[in-house]
C-alpha positions in Angstrom: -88.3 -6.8 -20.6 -91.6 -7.1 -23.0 -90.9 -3.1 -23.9 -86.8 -3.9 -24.5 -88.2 -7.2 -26.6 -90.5 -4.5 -28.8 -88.0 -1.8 -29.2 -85.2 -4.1 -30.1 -87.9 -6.0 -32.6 -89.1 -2.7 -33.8 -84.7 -1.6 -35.2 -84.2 -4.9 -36.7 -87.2 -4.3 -39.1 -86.2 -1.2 -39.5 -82.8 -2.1 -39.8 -84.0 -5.1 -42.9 -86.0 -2.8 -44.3 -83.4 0.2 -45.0 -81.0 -2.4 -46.4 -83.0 -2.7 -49.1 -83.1 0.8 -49.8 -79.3 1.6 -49.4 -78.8 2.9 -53.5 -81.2 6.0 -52.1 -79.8 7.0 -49.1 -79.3 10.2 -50.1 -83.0 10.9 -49.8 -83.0 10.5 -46.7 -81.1 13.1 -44.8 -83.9 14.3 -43.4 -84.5 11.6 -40.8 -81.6 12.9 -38.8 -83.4 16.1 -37.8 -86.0 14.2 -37.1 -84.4 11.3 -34.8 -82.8 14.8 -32.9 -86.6 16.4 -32.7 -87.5 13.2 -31.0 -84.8 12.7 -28.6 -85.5 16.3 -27.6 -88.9 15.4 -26.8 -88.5 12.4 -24.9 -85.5 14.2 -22.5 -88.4 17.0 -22.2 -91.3 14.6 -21.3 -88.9 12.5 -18.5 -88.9 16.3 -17.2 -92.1 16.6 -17.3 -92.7 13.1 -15.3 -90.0 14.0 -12.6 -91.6 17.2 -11.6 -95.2 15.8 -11.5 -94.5 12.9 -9.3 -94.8 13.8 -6.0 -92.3 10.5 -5.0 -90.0 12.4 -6.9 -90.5 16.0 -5.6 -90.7 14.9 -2.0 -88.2 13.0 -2.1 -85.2 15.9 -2.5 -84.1 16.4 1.0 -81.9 14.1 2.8 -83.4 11.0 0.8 -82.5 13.2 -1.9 -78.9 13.7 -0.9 -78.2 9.9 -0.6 -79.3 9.1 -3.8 -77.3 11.9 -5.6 -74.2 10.9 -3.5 -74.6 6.9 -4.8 -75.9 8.1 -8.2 -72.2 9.7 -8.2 -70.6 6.9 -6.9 -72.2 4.3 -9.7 -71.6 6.7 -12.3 -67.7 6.7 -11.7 -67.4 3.6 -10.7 -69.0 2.4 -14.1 -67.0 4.7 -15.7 -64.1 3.3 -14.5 -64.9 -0.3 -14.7 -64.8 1.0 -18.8 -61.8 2.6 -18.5 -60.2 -0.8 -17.5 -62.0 -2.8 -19.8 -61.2 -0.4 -22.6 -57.4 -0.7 -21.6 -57.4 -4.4 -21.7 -59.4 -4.3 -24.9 -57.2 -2.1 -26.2 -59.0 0.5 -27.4 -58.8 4.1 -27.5 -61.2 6.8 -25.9 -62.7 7.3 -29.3 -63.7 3.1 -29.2 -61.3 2.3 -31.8 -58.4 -0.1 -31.8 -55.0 2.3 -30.1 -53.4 2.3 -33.8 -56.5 4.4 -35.5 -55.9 7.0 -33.0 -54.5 9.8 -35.3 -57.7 8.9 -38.0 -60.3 9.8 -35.0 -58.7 13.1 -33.6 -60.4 15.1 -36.3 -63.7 14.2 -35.2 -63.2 14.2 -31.5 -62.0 18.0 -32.1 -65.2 18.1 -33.8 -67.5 17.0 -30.6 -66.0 18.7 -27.7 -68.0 21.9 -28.7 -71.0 20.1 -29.7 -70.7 18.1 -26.3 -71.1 20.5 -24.3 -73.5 22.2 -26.1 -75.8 19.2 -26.3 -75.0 18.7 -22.4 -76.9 22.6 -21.8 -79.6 21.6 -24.2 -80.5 18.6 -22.7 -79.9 19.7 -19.1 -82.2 22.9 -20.0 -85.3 20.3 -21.5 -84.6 18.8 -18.1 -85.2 21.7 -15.9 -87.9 23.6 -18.0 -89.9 19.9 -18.3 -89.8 19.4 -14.5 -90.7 23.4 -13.3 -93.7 22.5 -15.8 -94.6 19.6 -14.3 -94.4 20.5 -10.7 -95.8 24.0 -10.9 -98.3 24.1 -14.5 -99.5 20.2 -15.3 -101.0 19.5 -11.9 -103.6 22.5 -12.8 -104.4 21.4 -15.9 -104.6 17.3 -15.7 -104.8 14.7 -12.7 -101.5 13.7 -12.0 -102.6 10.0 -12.2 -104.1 10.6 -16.0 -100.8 12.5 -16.8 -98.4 9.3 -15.8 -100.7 6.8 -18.0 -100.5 9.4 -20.9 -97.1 10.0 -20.9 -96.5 6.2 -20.2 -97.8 5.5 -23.2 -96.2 8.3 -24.9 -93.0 7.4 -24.2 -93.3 4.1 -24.9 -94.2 5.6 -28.9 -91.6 8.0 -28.4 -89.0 5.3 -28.1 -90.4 3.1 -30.9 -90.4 5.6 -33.8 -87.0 6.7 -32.3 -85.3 3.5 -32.1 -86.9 3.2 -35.8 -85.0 5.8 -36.6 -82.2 4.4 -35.6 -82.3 0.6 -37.1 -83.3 2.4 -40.3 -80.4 4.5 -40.1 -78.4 1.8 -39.1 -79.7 -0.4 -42.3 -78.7 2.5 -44.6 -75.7 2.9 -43.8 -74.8 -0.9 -43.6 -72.7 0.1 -40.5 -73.6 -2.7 -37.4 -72.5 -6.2 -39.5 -69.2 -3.9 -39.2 -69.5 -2.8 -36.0 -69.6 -5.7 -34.5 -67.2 -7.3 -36.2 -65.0 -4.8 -35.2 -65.7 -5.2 -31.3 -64.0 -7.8 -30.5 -63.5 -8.7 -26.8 -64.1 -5.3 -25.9 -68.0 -6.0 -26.4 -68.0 -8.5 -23.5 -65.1 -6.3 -21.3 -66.8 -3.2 -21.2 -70.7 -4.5 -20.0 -69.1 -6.9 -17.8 -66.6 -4.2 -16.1 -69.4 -1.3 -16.3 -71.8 -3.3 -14.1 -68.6 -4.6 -11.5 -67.7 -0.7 -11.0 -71.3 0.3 -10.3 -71.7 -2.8 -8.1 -68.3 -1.9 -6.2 -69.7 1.5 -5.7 -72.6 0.2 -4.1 -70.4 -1.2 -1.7 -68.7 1.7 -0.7 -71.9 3.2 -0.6 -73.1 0.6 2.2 -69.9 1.3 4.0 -70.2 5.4 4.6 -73.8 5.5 4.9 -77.0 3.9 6.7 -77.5 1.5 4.5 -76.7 -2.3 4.8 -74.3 -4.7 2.3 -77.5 -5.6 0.6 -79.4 -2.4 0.2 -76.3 -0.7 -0.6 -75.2 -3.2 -3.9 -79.0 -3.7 -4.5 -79.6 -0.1 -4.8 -76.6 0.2 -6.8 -77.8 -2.8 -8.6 -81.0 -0.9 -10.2 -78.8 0.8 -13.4 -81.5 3.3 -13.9 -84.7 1.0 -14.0 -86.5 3.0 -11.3 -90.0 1.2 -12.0 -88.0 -2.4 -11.7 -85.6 -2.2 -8.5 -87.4 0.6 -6.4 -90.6 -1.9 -6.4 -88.6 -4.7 -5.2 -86.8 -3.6 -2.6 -89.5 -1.6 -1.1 -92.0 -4.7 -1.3 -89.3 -6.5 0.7 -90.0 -4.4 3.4 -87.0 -1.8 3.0 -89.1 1.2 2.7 -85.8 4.0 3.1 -83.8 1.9 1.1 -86.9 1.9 -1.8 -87.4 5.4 -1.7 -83.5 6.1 -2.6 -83.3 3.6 -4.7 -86.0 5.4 -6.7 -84.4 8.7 -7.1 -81.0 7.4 -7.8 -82.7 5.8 -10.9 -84.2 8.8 -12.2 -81.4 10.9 -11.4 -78.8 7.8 -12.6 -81.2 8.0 -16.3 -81.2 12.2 -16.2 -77.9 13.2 -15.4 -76.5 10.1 -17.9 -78.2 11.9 -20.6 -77.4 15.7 -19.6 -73.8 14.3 -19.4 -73.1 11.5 -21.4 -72.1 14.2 -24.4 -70.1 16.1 -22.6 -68.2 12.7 -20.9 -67.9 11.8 -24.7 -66.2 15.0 -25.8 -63.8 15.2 -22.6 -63.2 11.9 -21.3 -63.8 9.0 -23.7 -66.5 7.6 -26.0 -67.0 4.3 -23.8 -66.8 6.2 -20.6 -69.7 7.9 -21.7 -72.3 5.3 -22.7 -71.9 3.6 -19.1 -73.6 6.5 -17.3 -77.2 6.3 -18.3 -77.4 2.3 -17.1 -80.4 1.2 -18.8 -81.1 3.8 -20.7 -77.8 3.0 -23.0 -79.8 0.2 -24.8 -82.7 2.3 -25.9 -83.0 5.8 -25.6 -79.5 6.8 -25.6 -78.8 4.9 -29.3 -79.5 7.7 -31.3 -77.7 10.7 -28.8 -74.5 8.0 -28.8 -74.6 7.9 -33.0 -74.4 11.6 -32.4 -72.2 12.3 -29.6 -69.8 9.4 -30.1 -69.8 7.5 -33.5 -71.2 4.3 -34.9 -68.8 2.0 -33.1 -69.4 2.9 -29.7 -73.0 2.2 -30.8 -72.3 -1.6 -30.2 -70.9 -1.1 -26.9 -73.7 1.1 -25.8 -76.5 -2.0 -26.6 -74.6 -4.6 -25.2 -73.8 -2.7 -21.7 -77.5 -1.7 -21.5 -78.6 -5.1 -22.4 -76.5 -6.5 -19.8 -77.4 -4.1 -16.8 -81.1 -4.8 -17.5 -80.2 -8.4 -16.9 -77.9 -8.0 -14.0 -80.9 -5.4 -12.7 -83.9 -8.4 -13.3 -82.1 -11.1 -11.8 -79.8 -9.8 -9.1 -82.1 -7.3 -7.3 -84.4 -9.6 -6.0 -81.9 -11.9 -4.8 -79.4 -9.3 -3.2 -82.1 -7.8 -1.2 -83.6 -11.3 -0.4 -87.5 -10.6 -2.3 
């Protein structure tokens, strides 16, 4: 919660500090290239963590198949717990009010080849990152130094990223009007996001091993795999910790390698449910990009929210 406190701190500086600079925006085009070179390296060193963590690696047999099958599970159930909310909202799968449809069909024709575009390119950094990892970094530097490293590298990463974005945001003037614009929809779509992945969890419990509470406190972790993994292994549900783990990881990766091409096929809002977590932070930027400024808003507040639900329900699902 300290690191969310410094990133969010970090784009409303940024954010105050643009503003004052709107009358020469147009000198700075370059900082989208930039903001893409970064998210690009990030996706790239999550690969590179994945395949040099032996929790990880070993992890990929029937452990492995658990945590894809409730990673699946979350992912549509949070994806229709948006669609619901975005009904009742009244919105349309571009996260605009129904009536602005025919002004947004120019740009969704726009992303549905760049979705899936952005889907390979990220899936690829994936892959390449975590073949490097498991196979060339563990000759070259102790896997132990490599983790505090790339800790701390990532932790950069996301602040000059998330600068990126509040700057960008604070040029173009665009969140007062974003959020204005919500409406109830901001509040719908966390709340229903989080009730679909915790009904999944559920179902999970029910047509596998797992009991009530591991299954909705597993499904409970949104994609924090160093915050609900710790918890429900130190309360003595080993199995249950190690899935848990690799759901998050895979919950965080395959919401990124996906959550353009969800965007471009299925709807903006769908789309920024998948990554849990992630949504609030390192998905920003690839949402501006995939989706458009609106869905920005919703993207924060359903991140914010699952980090909550994730800090204060885990523990007391699972009984820590």
């Amino acid at each position: 919660m300290a690191l969310l406190a410094l990133y969010w701190s970090i784009m409303i500086v940024c954010y105050f500090i643009a503003s004052k600079l709107r009358r020469y925006a147009d000198k700075f085009h370059f900082l989208d290239a930039l903001t893409n070179l970064f998210i690009y390296f990030l996706i790239f060193l999550m690969g590179l963590r994945m395949g040099a963590d032996e929790e990880v690696t070993s992890s990929l047999g029937s452990i492995g198949v658990q945590a894809l099958f409730i990673t699946l599970l979350t992912a549509v159930g949070s994806m229709l717990g948006a669609t619901a909310a975005r009904k009742i909202a009244h919105l349309n799968r571009h996260a605009l009010p129904v009536n602005a449809e025919d002004a947004t069909v120019e740009h969704g024709g726009g992303v549905n080849t760049s979705g899936v575009k952005s889907s390979i390119i990220i899936f690829l950094m994936v892959v390449v990152g975590m073949l490097l990892g498991y196979f060339v970094l563990p000759r070259l530097i102790d896997p132990e130094r490599f983790e505090t490293l790339s800790s701390t590298w990532l932790v950069i990463g996301l602040s000059v990223m998330l600068g990126f974005v509040g700057f960008g945001m604070g040029l173009s003037g665009s969140i007062a009007r974003v959020m204005r614009g919500a409406g109830l929809g901001v509040v719908l779509v966390p709340v229903f996001s989080v009730l679909g992945s915790l009904l999944a969890g559920v179902i999970y419990a029910a047509v596998s091993p797992m009991t009530l509470c591991e299954g909705l406190a597993i499904s409970a972790g949104f994609g924090w795999y160093t915050m609900a993994p710790s918890v429900i292994s130190g309360a003595g549900h080993a199995v249950a910790g190690a899935v848990s783990f690799l759901h998050n990881v895979l919950r965080e990766a395959l919401g990124l390698i996906f959550l353009p091409l969800v965007a471009s096929k299925i709807g903006y809002i769908e789309a920024i449910t998948l990554p849990g977590t992630a949504s609030t932070d390192l998905c920003l930027q690839l949402v501006e990009k995939c989706c458009n400024p609106e869905t920005m808003a919703y993207s924060f507040c359903t991140g914010m929210l699952m980090c909550i639900t994730c800090a204060a329900f885990v523990p007391i699902i699972i009984g820590a």
